[in-house]
N, C-alpha and C positions, 0 to 999 in steps of 0.2 A: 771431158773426163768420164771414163768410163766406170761404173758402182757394181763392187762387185753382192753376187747374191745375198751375202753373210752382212753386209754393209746397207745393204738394202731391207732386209729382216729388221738389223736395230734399229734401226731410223722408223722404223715402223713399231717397233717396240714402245721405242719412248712416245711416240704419237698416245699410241692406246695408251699409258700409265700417267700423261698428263695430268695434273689435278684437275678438274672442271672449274669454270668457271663459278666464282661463289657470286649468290646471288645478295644484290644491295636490300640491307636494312629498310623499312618502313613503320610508320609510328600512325597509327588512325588516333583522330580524338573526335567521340562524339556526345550530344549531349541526348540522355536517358529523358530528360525531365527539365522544363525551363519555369514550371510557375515559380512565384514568387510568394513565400508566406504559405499559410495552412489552408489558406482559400483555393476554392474551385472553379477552374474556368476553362469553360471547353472541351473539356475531355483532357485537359497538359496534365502530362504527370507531374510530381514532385520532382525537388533539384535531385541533379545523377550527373557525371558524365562518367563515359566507359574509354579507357586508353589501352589501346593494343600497342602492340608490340610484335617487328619479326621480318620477313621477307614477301615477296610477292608468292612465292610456294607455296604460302602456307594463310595469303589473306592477310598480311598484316597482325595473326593472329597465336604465333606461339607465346605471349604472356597478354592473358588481361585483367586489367587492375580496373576496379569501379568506386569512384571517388564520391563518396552521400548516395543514400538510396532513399530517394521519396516515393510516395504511394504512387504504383503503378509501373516498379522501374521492372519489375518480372518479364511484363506485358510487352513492354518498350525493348529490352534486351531478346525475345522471343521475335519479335518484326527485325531482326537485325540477324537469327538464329544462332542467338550466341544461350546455349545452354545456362542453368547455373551452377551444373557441375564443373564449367568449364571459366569462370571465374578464379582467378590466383588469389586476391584478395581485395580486401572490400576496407576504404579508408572514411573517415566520418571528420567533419572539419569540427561537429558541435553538437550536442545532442538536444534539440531541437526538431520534433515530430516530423515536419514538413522534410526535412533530411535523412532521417531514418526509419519511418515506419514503413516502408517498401525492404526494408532487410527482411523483418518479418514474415514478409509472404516467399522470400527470394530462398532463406535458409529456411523455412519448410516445406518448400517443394526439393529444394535438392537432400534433404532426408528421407523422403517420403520415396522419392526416386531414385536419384543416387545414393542409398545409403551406405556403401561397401567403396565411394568413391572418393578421392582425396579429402580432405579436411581444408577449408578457406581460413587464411587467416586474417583477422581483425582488425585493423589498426587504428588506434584514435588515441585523445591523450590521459594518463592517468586521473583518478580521482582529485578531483579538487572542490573545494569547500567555497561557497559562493559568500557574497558579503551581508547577505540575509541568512546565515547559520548554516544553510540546507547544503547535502553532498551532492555534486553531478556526476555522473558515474556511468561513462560509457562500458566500464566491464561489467557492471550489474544489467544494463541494458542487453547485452548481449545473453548472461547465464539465465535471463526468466524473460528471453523472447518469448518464449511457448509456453507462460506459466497459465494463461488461457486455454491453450489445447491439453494439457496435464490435465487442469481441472476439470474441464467438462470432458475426461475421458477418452479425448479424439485419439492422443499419443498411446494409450495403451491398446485402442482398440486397433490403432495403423500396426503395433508391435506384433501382438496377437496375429495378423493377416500378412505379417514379413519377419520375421525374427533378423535377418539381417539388419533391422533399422535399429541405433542402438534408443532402449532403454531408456534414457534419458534424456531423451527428445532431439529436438532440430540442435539444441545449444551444444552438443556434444559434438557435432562438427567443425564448430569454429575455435580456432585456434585463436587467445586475445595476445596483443604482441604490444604494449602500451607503452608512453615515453613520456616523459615531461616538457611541457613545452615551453624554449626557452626563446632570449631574443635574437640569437645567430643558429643560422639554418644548422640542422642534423640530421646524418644521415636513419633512416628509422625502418627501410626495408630495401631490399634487393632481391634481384632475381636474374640470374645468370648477366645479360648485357644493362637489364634495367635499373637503375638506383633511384629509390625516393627518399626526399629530404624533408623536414618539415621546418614549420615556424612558428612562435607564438602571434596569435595577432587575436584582437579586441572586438569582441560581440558580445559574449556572452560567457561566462569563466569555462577556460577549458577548451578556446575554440582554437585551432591551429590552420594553418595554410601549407600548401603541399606543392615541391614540385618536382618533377620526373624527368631523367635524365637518361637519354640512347643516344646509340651511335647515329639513329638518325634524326634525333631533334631534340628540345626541351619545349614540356611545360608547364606551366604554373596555376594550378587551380585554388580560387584566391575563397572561395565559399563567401559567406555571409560578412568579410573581415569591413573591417570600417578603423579610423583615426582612435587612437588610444585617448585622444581629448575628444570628448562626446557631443559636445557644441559650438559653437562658432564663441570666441574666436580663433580659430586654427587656422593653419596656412593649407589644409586638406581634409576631407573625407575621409582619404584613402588610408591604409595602414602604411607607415615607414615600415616597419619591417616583411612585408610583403613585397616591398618596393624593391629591396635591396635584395629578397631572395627572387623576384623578375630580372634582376640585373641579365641582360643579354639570350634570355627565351627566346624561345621564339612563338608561341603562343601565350598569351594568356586568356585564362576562363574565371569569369569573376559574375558573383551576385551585381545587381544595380537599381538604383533607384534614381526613377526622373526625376531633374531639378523641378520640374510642373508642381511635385509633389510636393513641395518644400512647403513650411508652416505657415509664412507670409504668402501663399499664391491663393488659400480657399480652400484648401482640400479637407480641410477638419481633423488630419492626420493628427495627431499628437506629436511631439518636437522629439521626445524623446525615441518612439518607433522612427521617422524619418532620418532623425540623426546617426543611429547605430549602422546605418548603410552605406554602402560607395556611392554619389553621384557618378552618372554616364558622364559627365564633364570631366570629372576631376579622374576619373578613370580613364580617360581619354591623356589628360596631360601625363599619368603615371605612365602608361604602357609610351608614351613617348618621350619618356625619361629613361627607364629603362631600356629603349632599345628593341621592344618587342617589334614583330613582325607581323604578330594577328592579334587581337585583340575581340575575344567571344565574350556578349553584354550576353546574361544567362540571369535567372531567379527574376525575372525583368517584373519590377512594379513600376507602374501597373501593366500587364499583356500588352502588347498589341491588338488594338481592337475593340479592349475593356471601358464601358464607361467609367466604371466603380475600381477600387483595390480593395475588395472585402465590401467592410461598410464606407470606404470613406469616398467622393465621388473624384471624377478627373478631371480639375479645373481645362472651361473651353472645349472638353471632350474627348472621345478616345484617341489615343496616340498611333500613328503608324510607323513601321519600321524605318520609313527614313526620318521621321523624328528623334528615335535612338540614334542612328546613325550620326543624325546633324550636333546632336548633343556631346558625343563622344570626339567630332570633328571639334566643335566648339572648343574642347580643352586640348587642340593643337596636336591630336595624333593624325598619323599621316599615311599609318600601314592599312593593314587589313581590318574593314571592320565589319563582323561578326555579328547578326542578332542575333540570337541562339533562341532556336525552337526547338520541338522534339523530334529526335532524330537527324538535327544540322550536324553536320561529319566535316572537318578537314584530315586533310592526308598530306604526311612530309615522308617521302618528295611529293609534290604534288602531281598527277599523271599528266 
């Protein structure tokens, strides 16, 4: 059959006008920061992870959310070249130092240098009132970040040398977006494909659990959470409602604490610090309850490597990463398992 000119133009037409090909979803999670506690070891930063969002175009990078900022996460997010103007928003599971006091250096440099650039927004859970009288108050944490550079005059003299910076310091950047945290997951922020949800869970009043949901994956960043019964006799460590909100992740990223560490082994721990944590065991049976598919040991007491966890020592001696490993096997998970150091990255899909 023979095409005539005019027949041949459109077909050629519709060629060009094609949609392109759209390019698949990618979801990066990595970890900013893995010590464990307020202690110093090695140069680790404090707990972080950073979760991108987006296609191969763009790095995996058109939304990113930073989940706890411990000291050093600037540093750590700089080795990765992720600006912190270029942070969406910044989620806190508890406000407890070791978790948060890298905001601090993160939202005054993006004042100092982004000053005219979006605003990050805040996420953590409303004001609550602890059972020793006292208020925990991740919105006050944020409004007198920089009530140290106010004081000693840093902020008016940075204002003084940029008037684009506003006035009232690094806190006027952050946007607080606060929720109550209850026992079935809620939705608490979004951002175009991304949804994060959160969950009440047990550490310390106010601490919640978060997870995040794309078209190319989920995951569950489980923080500091530990069993709502604080010492044995429980049938788990682990939080139930953290559990329920892993139901079918595909990652999870969770604090842990070695059984080595337990009251009866010698460590001199106190029952009450050990208790408030996940076992690598019992976190291992959870993420294989739930169905996960990775399973990232993060906040890890004691390090790898560490005699001591602070003051207390590490019965037998220091731990190495397949002793995490064997721990988390122990309690019968079967997937991926994750030590999580600083800067350990998975990617879904994976390349």
């Amino acid at each position: 059959m023979k095409w005539s000119a005019c027949a041949l133009a459109l077909v050629a037409s519709l060629a060009c006008t094609a949609p392109p090909a759209q390019a698949a979803p990618c979801l990066t999670v990595t970890i900013t920061g893995a010590q464990g506690g307020p202690q110093a070891y090695q140069g680790q930063a404090g707990p972080g992870t950073l979760i991108g969002y987006g296609d191969d175009a763009n790095n995996c990078r058109a939304v990113q959310i930073q989940f706890d900022a411990g000291r050093g996460t600037l540093l750590r997010l700089s080795q990765l070249n992720v600006l912190s103007s270029q942070l969406n928003a910044i989620f806190f599971t508890h406000m407890h130092n070791d978790h948060s006091e890298g905001f601090i250096d993160l939202l005054q440099h993006r004042w100092a240098l982004f000053p005219t650039g979006p605003k990050i927004d805040a996420v953590c859970a409303d004001d609550v009132t602890s059972p020793f009288g006292f208020v925990i108050s991740c919105r006050k944490f944020v409004a007198h970040i920089a009530d140290a550079s106010i004081n000693s005059g840093e902020v008016a003299q940075r204002v003084a040398e940029d008037k684009r910076r506003p006035e009232a310091g690094p806190a006027a950047l952050a946007i607080m977006k606060t929720f109550e945290p209850k026992n079935e997951p809620q939705v608490v922020w979004t951002l175009d494909d991304v949804k994060v949800s959160a969950v009440r869970s047990t550490h310390i009043p106010g601490h919640a659990s978060y997870r995040v949901d794309t078209p190319a994956g989920s995951v569950v960043i489980g923080g500091d959470a530990g069993n709502d019964t604080f010492a044995p006799p429980r049938p788990s460590s682990t939080s139930a409602q953290v559990e329920a909100l892993a139901k079918g992740a595909d990652i999870i990223v969770h604090s842990a604490i070695h059984p080595v560490m337990a009251p009866d082994k010698g460590s001199g721990m106190p029952p009450p610090v050990y208790y408030r944590q996940s076992a690598a065991n019992d976190l291992g049976a959870m993420a294989q309850r739930a169905g996960a598919k990775s399973l990232v040991l993060t906040h890890l007491i004691p390090p790898p490597g560490a005699a001591v966890q602070g003051v207390w020592k590490v019965p037998g001696g220091a731990l190495t990463a397949a002793d995490w490993t064997k721990a988390a096997r122990d309690g019968g998970f079967t997937g991926d398992v994750v030590v999580g150091g600083d800067l350990v990255s998975l990617r879904l899909p994976a390349k």
